[in-house]
N, C-alpha and C positions, 0 to 999 in steps of 0.2 A: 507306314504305321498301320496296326492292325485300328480294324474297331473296338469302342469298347460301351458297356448299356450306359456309360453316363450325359449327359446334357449334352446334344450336336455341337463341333467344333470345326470354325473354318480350319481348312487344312492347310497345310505350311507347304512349301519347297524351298527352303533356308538352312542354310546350316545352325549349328549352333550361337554365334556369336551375331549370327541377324537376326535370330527369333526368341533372344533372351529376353528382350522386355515385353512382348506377347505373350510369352509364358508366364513369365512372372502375374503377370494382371491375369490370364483367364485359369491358373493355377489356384492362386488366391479366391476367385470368385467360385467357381465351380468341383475344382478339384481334379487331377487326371489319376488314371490307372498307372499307379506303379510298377505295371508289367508291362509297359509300352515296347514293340520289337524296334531294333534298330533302325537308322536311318540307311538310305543306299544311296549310291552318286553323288554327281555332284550338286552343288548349291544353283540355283537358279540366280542372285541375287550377288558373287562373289565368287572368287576361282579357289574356295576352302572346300575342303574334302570333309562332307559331313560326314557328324561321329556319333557314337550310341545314344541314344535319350535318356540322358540322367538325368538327377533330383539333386544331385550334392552341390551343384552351384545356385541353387537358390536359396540354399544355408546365406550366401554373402553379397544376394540382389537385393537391394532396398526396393520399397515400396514405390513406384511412381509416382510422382506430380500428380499427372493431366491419368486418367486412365480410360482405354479404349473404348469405345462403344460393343455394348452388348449383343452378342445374336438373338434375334428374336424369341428365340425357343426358349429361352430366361427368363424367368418372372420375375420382377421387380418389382418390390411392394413401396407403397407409396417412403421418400426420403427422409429423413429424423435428424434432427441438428445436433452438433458435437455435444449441447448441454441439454438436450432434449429429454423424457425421461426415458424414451424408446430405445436412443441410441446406448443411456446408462445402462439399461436394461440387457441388452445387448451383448454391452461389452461386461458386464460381468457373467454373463451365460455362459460366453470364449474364455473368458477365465477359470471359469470353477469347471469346466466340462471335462479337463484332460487333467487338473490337477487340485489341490485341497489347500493350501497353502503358500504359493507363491501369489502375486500380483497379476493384474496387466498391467505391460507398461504405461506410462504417464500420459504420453504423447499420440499412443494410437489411438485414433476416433475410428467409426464406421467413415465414409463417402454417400452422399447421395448414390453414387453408382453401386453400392456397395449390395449383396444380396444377404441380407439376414439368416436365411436357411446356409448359407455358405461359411457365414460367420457364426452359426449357433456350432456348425458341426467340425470346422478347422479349426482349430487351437491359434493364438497367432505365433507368426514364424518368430526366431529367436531376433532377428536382423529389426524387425518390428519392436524397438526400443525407446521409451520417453527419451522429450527433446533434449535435456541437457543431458541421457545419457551419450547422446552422438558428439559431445565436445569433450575437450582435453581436460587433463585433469587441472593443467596449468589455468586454465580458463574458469574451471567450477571452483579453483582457490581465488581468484581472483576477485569472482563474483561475491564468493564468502568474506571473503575481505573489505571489499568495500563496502558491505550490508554492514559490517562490524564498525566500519572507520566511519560510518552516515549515520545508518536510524539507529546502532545500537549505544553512539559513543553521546550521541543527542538525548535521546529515551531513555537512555540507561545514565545518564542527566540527572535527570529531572527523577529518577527511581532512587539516586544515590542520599550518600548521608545528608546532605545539607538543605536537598530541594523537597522532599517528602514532608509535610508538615503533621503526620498522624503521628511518627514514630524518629525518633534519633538514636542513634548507635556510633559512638567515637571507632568501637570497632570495623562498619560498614565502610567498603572504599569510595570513592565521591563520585562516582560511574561505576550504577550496579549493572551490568548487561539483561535486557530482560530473558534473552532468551535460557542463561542461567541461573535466575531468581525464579521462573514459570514453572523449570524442569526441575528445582529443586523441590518448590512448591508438589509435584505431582508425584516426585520420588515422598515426601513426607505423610499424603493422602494415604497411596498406597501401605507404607508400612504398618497404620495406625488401623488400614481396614485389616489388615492380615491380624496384627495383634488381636482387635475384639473379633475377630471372624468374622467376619461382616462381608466375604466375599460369598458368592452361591457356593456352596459345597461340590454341585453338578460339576463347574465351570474350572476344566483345568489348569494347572499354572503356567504352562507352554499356553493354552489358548489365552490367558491374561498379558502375557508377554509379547507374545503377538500381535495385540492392541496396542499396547504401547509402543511396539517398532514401527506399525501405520502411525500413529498418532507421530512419533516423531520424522518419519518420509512426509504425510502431508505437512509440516512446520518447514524440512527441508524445500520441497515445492515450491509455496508460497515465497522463502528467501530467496529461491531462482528465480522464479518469476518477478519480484521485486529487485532486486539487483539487475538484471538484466537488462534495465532501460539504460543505465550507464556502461554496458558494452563497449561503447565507442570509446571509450574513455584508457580500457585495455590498451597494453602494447599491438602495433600492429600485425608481428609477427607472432605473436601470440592467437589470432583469431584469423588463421588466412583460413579460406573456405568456407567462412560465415556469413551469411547473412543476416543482418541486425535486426531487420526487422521480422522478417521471418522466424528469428528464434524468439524475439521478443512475443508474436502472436500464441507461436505453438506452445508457451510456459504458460503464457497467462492464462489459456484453453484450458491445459491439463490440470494447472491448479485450480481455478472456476470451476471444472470437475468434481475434483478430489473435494473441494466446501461443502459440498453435497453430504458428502461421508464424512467430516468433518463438523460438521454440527449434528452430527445425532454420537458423534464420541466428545463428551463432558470429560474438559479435563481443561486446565493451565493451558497446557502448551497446544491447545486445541482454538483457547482465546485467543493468544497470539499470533497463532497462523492468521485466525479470521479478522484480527487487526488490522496486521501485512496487507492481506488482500485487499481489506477494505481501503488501505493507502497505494494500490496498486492502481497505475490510472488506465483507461482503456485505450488497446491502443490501438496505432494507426492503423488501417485495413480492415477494422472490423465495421460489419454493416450494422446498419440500425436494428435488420430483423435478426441477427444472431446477438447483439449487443439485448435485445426485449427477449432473448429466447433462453433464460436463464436467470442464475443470482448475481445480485448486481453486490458492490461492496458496501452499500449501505446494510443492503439486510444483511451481508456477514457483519457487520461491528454492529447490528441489533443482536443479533444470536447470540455474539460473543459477549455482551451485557447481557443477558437473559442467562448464560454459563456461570459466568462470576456470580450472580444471583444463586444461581443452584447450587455450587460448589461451597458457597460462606453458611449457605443454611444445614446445608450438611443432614440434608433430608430424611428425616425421619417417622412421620408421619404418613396416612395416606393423601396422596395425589392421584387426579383423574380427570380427565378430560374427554372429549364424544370419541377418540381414538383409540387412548389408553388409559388403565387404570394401575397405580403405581402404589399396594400395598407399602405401608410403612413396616419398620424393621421391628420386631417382636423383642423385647429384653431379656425374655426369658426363656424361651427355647433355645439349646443349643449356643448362646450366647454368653460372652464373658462382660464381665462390668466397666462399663464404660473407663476409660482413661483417657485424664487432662491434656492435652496436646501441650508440648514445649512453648515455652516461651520464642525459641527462634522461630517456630510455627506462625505465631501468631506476629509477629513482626515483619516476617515475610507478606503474610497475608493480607496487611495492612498494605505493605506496599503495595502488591497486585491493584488491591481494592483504590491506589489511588491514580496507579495507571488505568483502571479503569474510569477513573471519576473525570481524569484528564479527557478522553475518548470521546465520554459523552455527554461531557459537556462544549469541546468542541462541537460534536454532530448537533447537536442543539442550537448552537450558536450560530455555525453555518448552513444550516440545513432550513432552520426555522422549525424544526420538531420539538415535541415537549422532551426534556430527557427523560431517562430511561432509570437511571439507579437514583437521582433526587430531587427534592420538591420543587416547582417553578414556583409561580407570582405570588401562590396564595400558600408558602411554606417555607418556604427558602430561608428565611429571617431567623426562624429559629430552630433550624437545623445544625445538627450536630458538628456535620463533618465542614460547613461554611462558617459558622461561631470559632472553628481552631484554629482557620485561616488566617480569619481576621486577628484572633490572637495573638499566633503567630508572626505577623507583621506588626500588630502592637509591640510587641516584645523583642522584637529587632531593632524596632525605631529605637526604644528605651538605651538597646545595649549598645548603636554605635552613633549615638549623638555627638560622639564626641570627633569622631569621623567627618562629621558634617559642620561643626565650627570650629573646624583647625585641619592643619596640614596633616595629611597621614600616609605611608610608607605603601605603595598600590603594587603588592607583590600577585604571582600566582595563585597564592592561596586566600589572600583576601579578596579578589577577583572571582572567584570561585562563590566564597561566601556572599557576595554581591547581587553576582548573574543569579543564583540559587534561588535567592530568598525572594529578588523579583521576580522569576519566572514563578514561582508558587506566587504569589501574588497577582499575576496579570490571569491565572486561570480565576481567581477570587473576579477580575472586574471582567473576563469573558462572560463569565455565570450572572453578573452583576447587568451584560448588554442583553443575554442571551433572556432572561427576564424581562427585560424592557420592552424587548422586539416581541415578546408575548402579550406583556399587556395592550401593545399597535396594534397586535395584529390578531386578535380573537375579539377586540371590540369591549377590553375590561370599563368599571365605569371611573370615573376623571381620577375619582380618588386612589385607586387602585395606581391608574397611569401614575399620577404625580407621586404614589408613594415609592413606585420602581424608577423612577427617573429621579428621585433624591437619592436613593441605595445606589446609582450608578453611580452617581456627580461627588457621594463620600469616596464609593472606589477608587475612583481617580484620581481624589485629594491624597489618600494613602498612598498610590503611587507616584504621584508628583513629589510630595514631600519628604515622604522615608525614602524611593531607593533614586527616582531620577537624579540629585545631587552625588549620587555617590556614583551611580551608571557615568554622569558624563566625569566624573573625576576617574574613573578607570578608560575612560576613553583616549585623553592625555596621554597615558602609560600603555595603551595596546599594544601597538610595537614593539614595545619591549617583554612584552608577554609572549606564551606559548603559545602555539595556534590554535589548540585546543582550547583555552582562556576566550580569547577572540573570534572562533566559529561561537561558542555559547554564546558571547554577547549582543554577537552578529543576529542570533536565532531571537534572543529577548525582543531585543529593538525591534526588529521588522514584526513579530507577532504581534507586538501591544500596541502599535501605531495603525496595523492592519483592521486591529478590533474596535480601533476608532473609525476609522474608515468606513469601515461595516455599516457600524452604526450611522453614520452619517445618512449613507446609503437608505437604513431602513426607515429613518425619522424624513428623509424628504416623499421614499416611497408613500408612506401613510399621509403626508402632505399634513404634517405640524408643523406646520410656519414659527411658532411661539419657541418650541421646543428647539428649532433647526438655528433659531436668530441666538439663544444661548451656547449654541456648542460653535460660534464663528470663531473664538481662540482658538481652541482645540481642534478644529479642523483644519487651520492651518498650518497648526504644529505641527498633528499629524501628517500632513501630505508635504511638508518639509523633511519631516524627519523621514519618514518612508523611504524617500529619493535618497537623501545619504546615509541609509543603511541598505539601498541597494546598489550604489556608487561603492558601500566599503564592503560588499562582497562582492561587487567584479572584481576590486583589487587587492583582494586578499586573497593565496593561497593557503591550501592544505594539501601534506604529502601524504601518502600511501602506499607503504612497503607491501610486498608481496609475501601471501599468507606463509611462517615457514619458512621462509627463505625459496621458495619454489617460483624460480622462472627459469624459462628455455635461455634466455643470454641472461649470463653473470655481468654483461655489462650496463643492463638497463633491470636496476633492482626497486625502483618505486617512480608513481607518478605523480604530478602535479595538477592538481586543479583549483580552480575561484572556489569559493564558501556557495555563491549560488550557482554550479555547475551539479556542486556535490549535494546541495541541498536534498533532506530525503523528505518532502514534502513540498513539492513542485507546484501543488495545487495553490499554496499558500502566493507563491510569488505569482502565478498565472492571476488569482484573483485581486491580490495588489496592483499589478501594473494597469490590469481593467480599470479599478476604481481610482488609479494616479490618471492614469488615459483620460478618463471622465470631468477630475476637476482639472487637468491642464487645458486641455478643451475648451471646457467651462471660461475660464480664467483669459483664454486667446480669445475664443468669440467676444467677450465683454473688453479687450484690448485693454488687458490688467496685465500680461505679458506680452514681450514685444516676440516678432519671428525668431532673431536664431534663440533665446530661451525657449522658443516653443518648441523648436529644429533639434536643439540640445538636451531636451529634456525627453523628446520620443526618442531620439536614436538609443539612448539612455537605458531606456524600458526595452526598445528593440533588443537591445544588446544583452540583458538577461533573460528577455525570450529565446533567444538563439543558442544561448548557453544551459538550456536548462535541455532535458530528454525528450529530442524530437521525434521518439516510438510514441509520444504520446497524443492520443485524439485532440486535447485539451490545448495543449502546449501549438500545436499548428491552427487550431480555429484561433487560435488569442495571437498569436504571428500573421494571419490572415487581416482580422479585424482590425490589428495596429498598420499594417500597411496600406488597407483601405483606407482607414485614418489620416495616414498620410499625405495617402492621394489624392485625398479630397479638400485637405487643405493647401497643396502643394499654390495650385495658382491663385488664392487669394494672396499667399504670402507673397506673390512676385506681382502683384497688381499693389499691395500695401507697400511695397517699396517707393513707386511713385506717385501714390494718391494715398489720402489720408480717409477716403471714404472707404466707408467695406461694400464689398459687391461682392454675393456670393455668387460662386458658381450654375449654373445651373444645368439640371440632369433629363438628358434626353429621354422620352420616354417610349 
């Protein structure tokens, strides 16, 4: 091999097939002279007769793993993490340097090892493809599929005719999918700016278009990366050559990426991504400093309330901040006069706005955050969008009392209207704890406390009275219902029992004795009822056909999973079995349950730890903690078998 003026290279005496992945790495890094003169002799290394020095097989050499140590004569500037903004910076430089219009892929990050000036000046190879481009197509249905048959058939729940309490539509199906209410939502924006011209004139319609095709890859992203923790769950011949967890890391990387660019494109389906993500849990193998070295999923489902914010006001005036300044829209130049948006607009829009209100007021509730779209301790009462609610549950009590004192026919469709009207209601007493744990914890004064601690205790009267009699009278008849009837139910029950729980949790943390000695019913309803509704999702199945009809064997066309396998909100049951964990505990040390109910009741919890997505950080510390748990009870329980005295353990130091 001649020489050539670029960067000093150790020199080979290999043939081709020993020196392919050397190449490949100091190719990548540095770059060689396309006029390399042939090789001569033989191989030092193997008895192959080496062959010319070409380029055309690293068309189809993937990237390394581990990549070699550098020669010294390479500068390497100090390392940038996959979400850093150096490394963003970076990798959009490799993108736009050799082309105007396409992407980088998803998946390629720089390397610490990686040289900047190498990467500012090589384009990346084609072979350099995001993570779920490298799987099957069978696989990326599959994954679509069960995003559809989880968050979208749950979510798109609670968006349909019966659960939304702002807006009813007999025409609406009773499972709206969000992800086709958002993109419809973004399809109607669009038309109504072209109408009044309200787009820049500069700004051409290919370049408009072309947003929107980002805007719906980052939406596809985030559902890869969010499906992808149920991998395992795939047929096995469907995923040879994967690694679960390694694809799980590299989606969730490339979409935690893409948020980046995702919150500064204002749109629908922009919310939903940063929903997704925000429901996406971190997973296993990431470190604490690359976990700190980026956007976490809280502040994407901030962003994405602060989007829905922007999108409803439909901004017209000037906005400005020490960054930007965001003239408003002129009526009069150049512009045509305003027109009413559709009615199906505004209906839509509605819904959005309540899958938003759902969101955050979860994050409120769990977070301990003040919300974000409406009023906490000192507003909340007489707001709009929480006055409908209530309403709305007045007015169901009204219309099926007749339900409630006498026998009635518990089909799928009255099941439906059941689960509906309660899950719109338990967000009414989430918002109702989520207040409460405000006035505990900012220090309101007594009156304030007492007056959020009566707004809960009515909450809960409303749903004791209006829909519990009717929930457990559909519970009788589950069995004979669709699965679909019976995941929803599954979903009501464990949230509203969870939110007691919570609460529980937050009234001891603040150490109100007065307030903690009123809620001893309800606490331990809730932590009964919790346990069998998570008893009746281990043994409840849901099937799952394959998207299309698309799988490699015609003879394995759908799978079978529990209600909490499938669950698309993992975190929900991670933080239940903690706080079940807590009062079983509780309840054994004071020898208020005997050993095997204590025995019965963790394996119990065990058992939908195990069954939920162990790519998740979450889901393995709460599998960790409960078998510590175990362990530490284990030899009292076999010392209580022949003495009645309790002797704890004690821990070597």
């Amino acid at each position: 091999m001649r020489e050539h003026t670029g960067p000093r290279r150790t020199q080979f005496s290999s043939c081709d097939a020993c020196r392919n992945s050397r190449l490949a790495c100091d190719a990548a890094r540095v770059g060689y002279d396309p006029n390399l003169t042939e090789w001569a002799g033989s191989c030092s290394r193997c008895t192959r007769r080496k062959r010319p020095c070409t380029f055309e097989w690293m068309k189809e050499v993937k990237r390394p793993v581990k990549q070699p140590r550098r020669t010294k004569s390479v500068a390497t500037p100090p390392a940038a993490s996959s979400s850093s903004p150096e490394s963003i910076r970076a990798e959009n430089d490799s993108a736009t340097a050799g082309q105007s219009t396409s992407q980088p892929a998803a998946g390629w990050t720089p390397r610490s090892s990686d040289s900047v000036l190498a990467i500012s000046h090589i384009s990346p190879m084609p072979s350099m493809q995001g993570p779920i481009e490298s799987v099957s197509p069978a696989v990326k249905s599959w994954l679509e599929r069960i995003f559809e048959s989880s968050f979208e058939q749950i979510f798109g729940f609670w968006l349909g005719r019966d659960c939304c309490p702002f807006v009813w539509d007999a025409n609406v199906q009773v499972v709206l999918p969000p992800s086709r209410l958002f993109t419809e939502l973004d399809t109607y924006i669009d038309q109504d700016w072209e109408a009044r011209s309200l787009h820049d004139a500069e700004t051409p319609v290919s370049q408009r278009q072309d947003r929107g095709g980002l805007i719906e890859q980052s939406l596809k992203r985030a559902i890869h990366s969010f499906a992808s923790l149920w991998l395992h769950i795939i047929p096995n011949h469907e995923r040879i050559g994967i690694v679960h967890e390694d694809l799980v890391r590299d989606l969730w990387r490339a979409a935690r990426r893409d948020m980046l660019k995702v919150i500064n494109r204002v749109s629908y389906r922009s919310v939903l991504a940063l929903f997704i993500f925000g429901l996406t849990p971190i997973p296993v193998g990431i470190s604490p400093e690359e976990d700190m070295d980026g956007l976490t999923g809280h502040v994407c489902v901030q962003a994405a309330l602060q989007q829905v914010q922007r999108l409803r006001e439909r901004q017209r005036n000037c906005q400005f901040s020490g960054s930007k300044v965001s003239p408003g829209i002129d009526p009069v130049v150049g512009r045509q006069p305003t027109t009413d948006l559709s009615q199906t607009f505004l209906t839509s829009e509605s819904r959005a706005y309540w899958a938003a209100l759902m969101v955050d007021t979860s994050a409120s509730f769990t977070l301990n955050f003040r919300s974000s779209l409406s009023s906490g301790l000192h507003g909340v009462g007489s707001e709009s969008s929480w006055r409908v609610l209530r309403m709305g549950a007045n007015s169901f009590h009204t219309r099926t009392e007749e339900w409630r004192t006498s026998t009635f026919e518990v089909s799928d469709e009255t099941t439906s209207q059941i689960v509906a009207a309660a899950a719109a209601c338990s967000v009414y007493v989430w918002k109702m704890i989520a207040v409460l744990k405000e006035a505990l914890r900012e220090g309101d004064e007594e009156e304030k406390v007492i007056q959020a601690w009566k707004s809960f205790l009515e909450s809960v009267d409303i749903f004791q009275v209006t829909f519990r009699p009717l929930l457990t009278a559909c519970l009788r008849r589950l069995h004979f219902l669709s699965q679909v009837e019976r995941l929803n139910w599954y979903e009501i029950t464990l949230h509203y029992h969870l939110g007691i729980l919570i609460l529980v949790d937050a009234v001891e943390a603040a150490e109100r004795v007065d307030l903690l000695s009123q809620l001893t019913e309800k606490r331990l309803d809730a932590e009964g009822e919790a346990v069998n509704a998570v008893k009746f999702g281990l043994e409840n199945t849901l099937t799952i056909s394959p998207k299309n009809g698309i799988a490699a064997d015609s003879h394995e066309q759908s799978i079978t999973v529990s209600f909490v396998q499938i669950d698309p909100y993992p975190h929900h049951m991670v933080a239940g079995v903690q706080l079940m964990n807590k009062a079983i505990t509780r309840q054994y040390r004071q020898g208020k349950i005997k050993v095997e109910a204590y025995k019965h009741l963790q394996l119990t919890l065990l058992r939908a730890l195990e069954q939920l997505p162990q790519t998740s950080k979450s889901v393995q510390e709460a599998r960790q903690n409960l078998h510590a748990s175990l362990a530490e009870f284990e030899p009292l329980s076999e010392r209580r078998v022949s003495s009645s005295a309790v002797q704890w353990p004690r821990h070597s130091t």
